[in-house]
Steps between C-alpha positions, in 0.01 A plus 500: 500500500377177358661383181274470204502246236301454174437206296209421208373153691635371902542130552434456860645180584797284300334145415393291235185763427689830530776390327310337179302810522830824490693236249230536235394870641821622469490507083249745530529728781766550829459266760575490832528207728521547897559175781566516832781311521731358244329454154521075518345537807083394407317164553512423134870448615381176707252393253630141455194322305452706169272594274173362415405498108308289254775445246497129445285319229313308737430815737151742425495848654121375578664256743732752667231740505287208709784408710557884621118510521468138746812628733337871530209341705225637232621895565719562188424734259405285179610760253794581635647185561389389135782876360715304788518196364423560140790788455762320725714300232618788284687603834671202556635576188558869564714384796690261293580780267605725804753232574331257773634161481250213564547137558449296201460139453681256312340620165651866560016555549460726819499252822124528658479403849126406677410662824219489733132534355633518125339205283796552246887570514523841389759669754751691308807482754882533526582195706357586878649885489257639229464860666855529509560417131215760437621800729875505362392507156277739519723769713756395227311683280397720745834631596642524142167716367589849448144595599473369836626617832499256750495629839623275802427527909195760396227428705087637349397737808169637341370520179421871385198605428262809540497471871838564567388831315185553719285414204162253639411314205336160442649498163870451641789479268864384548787719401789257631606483857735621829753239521750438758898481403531251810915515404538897561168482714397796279128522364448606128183541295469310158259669218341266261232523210436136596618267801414159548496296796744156492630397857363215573409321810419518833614157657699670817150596622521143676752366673556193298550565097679368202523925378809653560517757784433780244161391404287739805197591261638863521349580097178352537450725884668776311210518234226445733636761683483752231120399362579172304249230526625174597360152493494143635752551755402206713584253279849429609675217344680271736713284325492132643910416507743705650786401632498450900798538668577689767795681277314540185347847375226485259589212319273365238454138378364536165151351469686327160699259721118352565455491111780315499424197681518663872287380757374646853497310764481512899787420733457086482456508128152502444369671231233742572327721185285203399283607742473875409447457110489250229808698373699436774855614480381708214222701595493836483721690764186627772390155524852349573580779745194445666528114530896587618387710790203305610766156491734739708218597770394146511853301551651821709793494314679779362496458137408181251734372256576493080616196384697424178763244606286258226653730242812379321757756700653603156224622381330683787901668528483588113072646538590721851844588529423777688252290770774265532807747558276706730362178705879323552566847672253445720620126570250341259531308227228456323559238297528251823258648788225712536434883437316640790286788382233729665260731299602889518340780357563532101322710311227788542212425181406859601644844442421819296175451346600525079293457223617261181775790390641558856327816563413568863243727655705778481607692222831426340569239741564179379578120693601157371634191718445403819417868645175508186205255577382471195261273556681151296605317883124526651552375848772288387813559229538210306933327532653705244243759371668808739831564238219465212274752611773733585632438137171517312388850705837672521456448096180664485526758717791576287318537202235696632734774635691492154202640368375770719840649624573751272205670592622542875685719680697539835507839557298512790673625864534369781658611847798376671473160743437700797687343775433797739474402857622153480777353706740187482389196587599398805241160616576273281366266730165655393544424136630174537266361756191670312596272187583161752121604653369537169613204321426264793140639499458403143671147535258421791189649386497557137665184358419183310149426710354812640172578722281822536693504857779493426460757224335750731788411754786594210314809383510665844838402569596665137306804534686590848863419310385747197388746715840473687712451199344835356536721773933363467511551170327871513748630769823277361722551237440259216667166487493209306390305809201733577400474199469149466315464804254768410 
């Protein structure tokens, strides 16, 4: 028999968005968070730049909203980017208030850094590990609210809806979702008035990314999969400086180490982004990764190079602590030679498709973060504007359920997870090389430049994995890794 929960609102995921969202939630109804693995474990976690907000005298939200509209290659939604931009400051100070520490400057005024394709300083940061600072506040809070149960190594199978009931509707709503207890490999089923969607990424599609290995994309394919309209999910983000070394996993240089003074260069030395935009080092992140992985095809080499040896050494030490530690372990030092750096896949500007208070396509189901698109990124997110928009969305969507919630019920019933006729896994090999396949296929073909041949080429080599992947996970007893690949 499957065990049976019941909450008032499920938080599907454990970052900056779902987090914001249960802490404020949670004075008004029972919450219930689920993650898949341990509740630290989200991409806000390796968030280094920070927070992008008009907050200084000399800053308009006009120019922020013109920035976010220049880097989204003309394909941003005007209005919402304007509630973006326009409601983001009164959350810097909510997270101040919830305990978040940010870097200051010598007049005790919040630091504000300057990152690629922002005509002002305005990023809100806690030296180079912003998403860190963030994340422990905020399950601070989480953990010590008597309102919220936080549930770890739970894993979203399938949200419930009528079909699981043999109801056909068009008019589909959500009543919470099967979830997998990947610690006692036990299913349960979670009933919820409300759930909303919060797990982020999907940077482990590729083989190269700065995500940790938990962002897959599994909330985004889990709402499509039960109705859910998504949106823009070709414009993947590949963020122009990772770390390359053959030891290093998904390490990000923070696009503010160019704001501070950091230059790219080739191999001999020569600068290089002069000849890609008038912005050069500056430009918005599509435009550097392109001119990276053109300079790369061009010179054969394996990667291109950040340089801030210029920099006094005390003060790039005192701006990126975290850089620095994480580079000397790698047998760099930054302050003396060369970072070599690669583009790698960073962030998807698609997701769930939500309208201005978070509300999908289906009823009662809600997104914010990096699994929404709603619409503020265009083709391209702006340095800094993903922790906003999961800030400034998680907030509304909050106080749109507030409002309609006592008016819903979870009484409705569903059946069992019906395991029936499944065995153990026993290929792994199938599972693992299915994901290997998989993300080479999108490294090769659907990457920083792509071609209608090479998209055809990647769509028939996808369909054939799905198809395969499917038929597994139909005959197979659930597991985290099937899931994941699915």
């Amino acid at each position: 028999m499957t065990e049976s929960l019941q909450t008032d609102v499920l938080v599907i995921g454990s970052g900056i968005g779902g987090l914001y969202f249960a802490i404020h939630m949670a004075d008004h109804a029972a919450v219930t968070i689920i993650t898949k693995k341990e509740s630290s474990t989200s991409n806000t976690n390796w968030a280094q730049g920070g927070i992008a907000a008009t907050i200084e005298s000399g800053d308009t939200a006009e120019l922020h909203i013109e920035d976010t509209l220049g880097a989204g290659a003309g394909l941003c939604k005007h209005d919402m980017v304007a509630v973006m931009v326009e409601e983001g400051p009164q959350h810097i100070r909510r997270l101040m208030e919830l305990g978040v520490q940010f870097t200051t400057s010598d007049h005790e005024q919040l630091h504000l850094g300057k990152e690629g394709g922002h005509s002002r300083s305005r990023i809100v940061h806690a030296q180079d590990f912003t998403g860190r600072e963030v994340e422990n506040a905020l399950l601070a809070r989480v953990n010590s609210h008597p309102n919220i149960t936080l549930l770890e190594h739970h894993f979203a199978i399938e949200l419930l809806t009528e079909h699981h009931l043999g109801i056909k509707t068009n008019d589909i709503t959500c009543y919470g979702a099967y979830v997998l207890d990947s610690k006692q490999r036990k299913p349960k089923k979670i009933l919820a008035k409300i759930t909303i969607v919060a797990s982020g990424g999907l940077g482990h599609v590729y083989q190269h990314t700065t995500n940790p290995d938990i962002a897959t994309g599994d909330g985004v394919a889990m709402a499509y999969r039960a109705g859910a309209e998504i949106a823009n999910m070709e414009f993947i983000q590949f963020h122009p400086t990772s770390l390359y070394h053959p030891k290093a996993k998904s390490f990000l240089i923070s696009e503010a180490v160019r704001g501070f003074g950091g230059i790219l260069k080739l191999k001999n030395g020569q600068e290089f982004m002069h000849k890609y935009d008038k912005r050069q080092n500056l430009a918005p992140r599509d435009i550097v990764a392109r001119a990276i992985d053109s300079e790369i095809k061009k010179s054969g080499e394996e990667c291109v190079f950040l340089d801030v040896t210029h920099i006094d050494p005390a003060k790039t030490r005192e701006h990126f602590p975290n850089i620095y530690e994480t580079c000397l372990q790698y047998g760099i030092d930054m302050t003396k030679e060369m970072i070599p750096v690669v583009p790698a896949a960073h962030y998807s500007c698609g997701g769930i498709r939500t309208d201005a208070m978070g509300r999908t396509t289906l009823n009662r189901l809600y997104a914010c973060g990096e699994s929404s698109c709603t619409g503020v990124h265009g083709a391209n997110r702006l340095a800094s504007n993903s922790l906003l928009e999961a800030l400034v969305f998680a907030w509304r969507s909050f106080t749109d359920i507030r409002e309609q919630l006592p008016a819903l019920d979870n009484s409705m019933k569903f059946p069992d997870w019906d395991d029936s006729g499944t065995v153990n896994p026993e290929e792994w090999i199938l599972v693992s090389h299915n994901k290997r396949e998989a993300q080479g296929v999108m490294n090769d073909y659907v990457g920083i430049v792509r071609s209608d041949l090479r998209l055809q080429r990647a769509q028939r080599r996808i369909e054939f994995l799905k198809d395969e992947t499917e038929a597994y996970y139909k005959k197979t007893k659930i597991t985290t890794q099937i899931l994941e690949l699915r």
